[in-house]
C-alpha positions as CSV (number, residue, x, y, z in Angstrom):
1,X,74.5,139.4,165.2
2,X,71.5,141.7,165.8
3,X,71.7,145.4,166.2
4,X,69.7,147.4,168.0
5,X,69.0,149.9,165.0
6,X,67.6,146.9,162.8
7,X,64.9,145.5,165.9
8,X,63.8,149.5,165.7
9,X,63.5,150.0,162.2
10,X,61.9,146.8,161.7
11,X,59.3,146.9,165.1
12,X,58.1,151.1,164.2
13,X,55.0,149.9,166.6
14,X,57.2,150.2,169.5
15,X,57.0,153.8,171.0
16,X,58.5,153.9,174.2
17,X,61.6,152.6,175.8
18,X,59.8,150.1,178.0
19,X,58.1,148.5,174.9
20,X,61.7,148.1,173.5
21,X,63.2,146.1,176.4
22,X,60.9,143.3,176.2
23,X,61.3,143.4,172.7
24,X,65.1,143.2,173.6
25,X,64.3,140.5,176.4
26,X,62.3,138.6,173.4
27,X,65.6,138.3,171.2
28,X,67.5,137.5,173.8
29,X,65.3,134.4,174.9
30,X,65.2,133.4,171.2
31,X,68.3,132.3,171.0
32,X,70.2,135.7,169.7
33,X,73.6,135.3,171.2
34,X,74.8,138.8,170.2
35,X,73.8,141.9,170.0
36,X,75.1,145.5,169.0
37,X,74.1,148.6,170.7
38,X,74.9,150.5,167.5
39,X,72.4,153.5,168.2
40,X,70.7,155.3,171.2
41,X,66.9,155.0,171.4
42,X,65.4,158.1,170.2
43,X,62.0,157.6,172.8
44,X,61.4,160.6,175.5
45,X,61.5,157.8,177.8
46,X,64.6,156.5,177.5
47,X,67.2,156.8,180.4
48,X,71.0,157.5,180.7
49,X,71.9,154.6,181.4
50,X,69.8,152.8,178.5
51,X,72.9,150.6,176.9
52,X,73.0,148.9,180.6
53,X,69.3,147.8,181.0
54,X,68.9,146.9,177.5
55,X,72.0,144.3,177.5
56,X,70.7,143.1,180.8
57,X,67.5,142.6,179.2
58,X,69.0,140.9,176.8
59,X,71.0,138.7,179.1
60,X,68.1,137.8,181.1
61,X,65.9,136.6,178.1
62,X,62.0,137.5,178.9
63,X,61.4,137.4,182.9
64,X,58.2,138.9,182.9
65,X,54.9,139.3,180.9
């Protein structure tokens, strides 16, 4: 199972919320069939309903480039 916290950590590059959901979308087209949105993004970007876009994007697998 991933979790969210560990993708951060591990991808410090990523600096904005939009950079993080097709990292998200990435995982989920690998193959990842879980995930765990164990922490909230900490980017001034990030909306309220962040847990929601992030598990769709993760659903979805990469759609767009």
């Amino acid at each position: 199972m991933a979790r969210l916290s560990d993708l951060i950590i591990s991808n410090p590059d990523v600096t904005s919320f939009p950079e993080l959901e097709k990292l998200v979308s990435h995982l989920g087209e690998s193959g990842e069939m879980h995930m765990e949105f164990d922490v909230k993004p900490d980017y001034r970007d990030t909306p309220r309903k962040w847990a929601w876009l992030l598990e769709a994007a993760f659903t979805r697998g990469l759609k767009y480039d």
